[in-house]
Structures are given as C-alpha cells and as structure tokens.
C-alpha positions, 0 to 999 in steps of 0.5 A: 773682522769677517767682511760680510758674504754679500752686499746690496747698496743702494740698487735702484731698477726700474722696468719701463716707468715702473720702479721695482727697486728703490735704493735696496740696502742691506747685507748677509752675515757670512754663515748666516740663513737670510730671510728675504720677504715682502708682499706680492710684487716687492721686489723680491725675485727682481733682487734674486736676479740682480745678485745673481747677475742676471738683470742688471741693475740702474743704480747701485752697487752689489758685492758677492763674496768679496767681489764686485759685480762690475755692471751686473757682470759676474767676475770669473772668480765666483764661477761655481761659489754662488748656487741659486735656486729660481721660483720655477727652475725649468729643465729640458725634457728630452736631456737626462737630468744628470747630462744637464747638471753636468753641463751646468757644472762644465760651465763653472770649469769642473772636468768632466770626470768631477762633474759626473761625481759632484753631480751623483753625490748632489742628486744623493743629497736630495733623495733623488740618486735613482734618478741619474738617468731620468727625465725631468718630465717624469719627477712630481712637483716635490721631486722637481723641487729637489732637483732645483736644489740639487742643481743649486747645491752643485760643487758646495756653493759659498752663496746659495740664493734660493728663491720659494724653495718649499712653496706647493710642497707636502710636509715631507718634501718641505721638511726635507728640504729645510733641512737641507738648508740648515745643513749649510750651517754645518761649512759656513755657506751663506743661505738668503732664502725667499719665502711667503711661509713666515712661520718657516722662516721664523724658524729657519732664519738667523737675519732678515730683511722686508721689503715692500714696494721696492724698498727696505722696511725693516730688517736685522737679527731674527731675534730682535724682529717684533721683540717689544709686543707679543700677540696671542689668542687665548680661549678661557672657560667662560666670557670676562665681564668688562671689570674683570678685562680692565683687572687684567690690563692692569697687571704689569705688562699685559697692553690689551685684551681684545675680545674675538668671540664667545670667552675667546681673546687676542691679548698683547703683552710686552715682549722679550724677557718681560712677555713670560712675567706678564704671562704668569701674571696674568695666568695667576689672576685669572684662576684665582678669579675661577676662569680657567685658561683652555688654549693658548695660541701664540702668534708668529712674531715675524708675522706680527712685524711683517704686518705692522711693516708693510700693512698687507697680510702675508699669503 
C-alpha cells in the first residue's frame, strides 16, 4: 500500500495567547491535487509554513514524503522534493531573476552546470524564457506569479505546496497556471493548493480539507463533498402560485423551492445520482403546467459545503 505523500497529526501552534493551530489532522494521497481552504484567518498559510518547515510547530507531528520533520527541522534527504509557493513570493531587485533561481537550486546541492539548465527549462514551463536575464521589478503581477511557480517547479518537485497561486490574476495567467498544475499529474507530484477561488478548486482538486478557526471541519474526496443536496437557481416564465410550489416539492427528490424574485428560484434537490431524476422530474411537471424553465444556474457544490461548514461566505 502507497503510504501517503504527506501527513498532518495533531499540529497544534499558537502566537502568543492566540491559537492558530488547533490539533490539525488530515493527509495527501500521493499524486493527488489537495485542496486546502477556510475563511480569512484559518489557519491556512500557518499550516504552509509548518510543512514547509518554516514555523515550527507546539504540538503535533508532520511527515513529508516519508520523512519526519523532527522539531520542525527539514531532513537532508528532501532537499530539493518539496517546491512551495508562498502567497507573496518576494524577489531581490538588483539580482537577475535566473542568478537567484540558481542560487535557490545550488542550495538544494544541483552543480552549477544543472542548475543553470533546470533553471532555463523552468523559466520555459511558465512562459517566462525571455526573461532569463531580467530583473524581477520589471515583470507585471501575472508575470511575477509565473516566476513564483517557476521557482516552485524547480528540479520537478515530489511535493509542491502552493499557497493562492492564481489569485489578482487575468484569466489567461490563471488558465496558464492551473494547467500547470494539472500537468503535475502527469509524473505523480503531489500538489496541496490554497485557494479563495472554490469554483477552481472544485474543479482543479481531487481531495480537500476545510479549515475554520484552526481546526479541521471537514474533508475527504472531491467527489464526495456537499454530495447529499444540490442548490441551484432556476428563472421560469412566469411566478409559481403557492399550490403549484407545494406540487413541485412533492415529486420525489425535490426538498425545496425557495422564491428569490419575480419567477425566479433556489431549488434544492438530493444530491448524487438521485439529483438528475429529480430534476427531470421536476422540469416534466413544470412544462406540463405551461411554465416554461429559462435558465438554470447550478451552485458550486464546494461552495454550498464550505458555507454550511464554517458559516462564513467565501471571498
């Protein structure tokens, strides 16, 4: 049995009288695109550094690719396994951007002659080639993204932890990079990705894990988060009467409709397999009632589970 790429239990850390941490648990499934998300103030980018072996945690053990990271320390022997993107990577300005990815990989142990190779090919990977001799102040926001991902790429990580990879991005240079990160797939890194963008996530990631107030509300496969209702909003031709919404909530598997404005509705249906029936179900009994269905508006199931979770709507 494949044991898992990284492992969180029972990491506890506090600043000052303040606990950031409260007994975390959870772990990544090798291969695996993690999601990791919360409210403002979560816990989030505390538990990046942790890993990372930044920030040393109170309580708690963390394993990473098999190793323990023995009082925060990080051991030798995943020097150059772990890529991480920080929420504001900051780059020396008067340094040319390849010197000081260079630099970054010389401290991993890769030979001067490598790393200036590894470098160019990372710098390729993000679009960022002509750059090799730039200066970081030079690059735009999207550009200086790229950058932080290029140096989290560097030497074809094992772990990459990346912390709001896309956020304040134009769609292009999200769309770029989430490929990227879905490219990962393709030699079995293991991504654990931090995000207020849940529609992405719902999308990009295979697991995920909530936290709010330090602590873990839920997690598990992608596919089985928010799996038992399905909210949407539904725009119909005309206004239902309150006779003809009670029909509707009696067709089996439709739970509620709720009315939002002028013949338009929240309905909530079961979820999984059941959701498509209920749906038909309901579709059929509305036309032959002579209402006519103008737009269906799906709700995030991750977002309608983050919400319930942790009572805060997400940024």
């Amino acid at each position: 049995m494949t044991t898992p790429a990284l492992v969180v239990d029972g990491v506890r850390k506090r600043y000052g009288r303040q606990v950031v941490l409260d007994g975390v648990s959870f772990s990544v499934p090798r291969g695996a695109i993690y999601g990791l998300i919360g409210p403002n103030g979560a816990g989030k980018t505390t538990l990046f550094s942790v890993v990372a072996g930044f920030v040393r945690a109170e309580a708690g053990r963390v394993r990473v690719l098999d190793h323990e990271l023995a009082a925060g320390a990080v051991p030798p022997a995943l020097f150059g396994r772990v890529g991480i993107l920080p929420q504001d990577a900051l780059y020396q300005a008067n340094i040319p951007i390849a010197e000081q990815l260079q630099f970054f990989l010389r401290l991993a142990g890769r030979a001067p002659r490598g790393a200036a190779a590894e470098v160019r090919a990372a710098l390729d990977r993000v679009g960022l080639g002509d750059w090799l001799g730039g200066q970081a102040t030079a690059l735009s926001h999207g550009m200086h993204k790229r950058l932080g991902l290029a140096q989290a790429f560097l030497g074809d990580p094992d772990l990459l932890l990346l912390d709001e990879p896309t956020a304040g991005l134009d769609p292009a240079n999200a769309d770029t990079i989430r490929g990227l990160i879905r490219a990962c797939r393709k030699r079995d890194a293991t991504v654990v990705v931090s995000s207020h963008d849940l529609a992405e996530l719902e999308k990009l990631c295979d697991h995920v894990c909530i936290l709010r107030q330090g602590r873990v509300v839920s997690q598990g496969p992608m596919a089985a988060v928010g799996g038992t209702r399905l909210r949407s909003e539904l725009a119909l031709s005309r206004a239902l009467s309150a006779d003809e919404r009670s029909a509707c909530t009696a067709l089996p598997g439709v739970l509620a409709i709720d009315e939002l404005g002028l013949a338009l509705y929240r309905i909530e249906v079961l979820g999984a397999d059941q959701g498509d029936a209920a749906m038909a179900a309901l579709f059929s009994h509305l036309l032959k009632a002579g209402v006519v269905p103008r737009s269906l508006a799906p709700g995030g199931r991750l977002e309608q589970h983050f919400r319930e979770v942790t009572g805060d709507a997400p940024r």
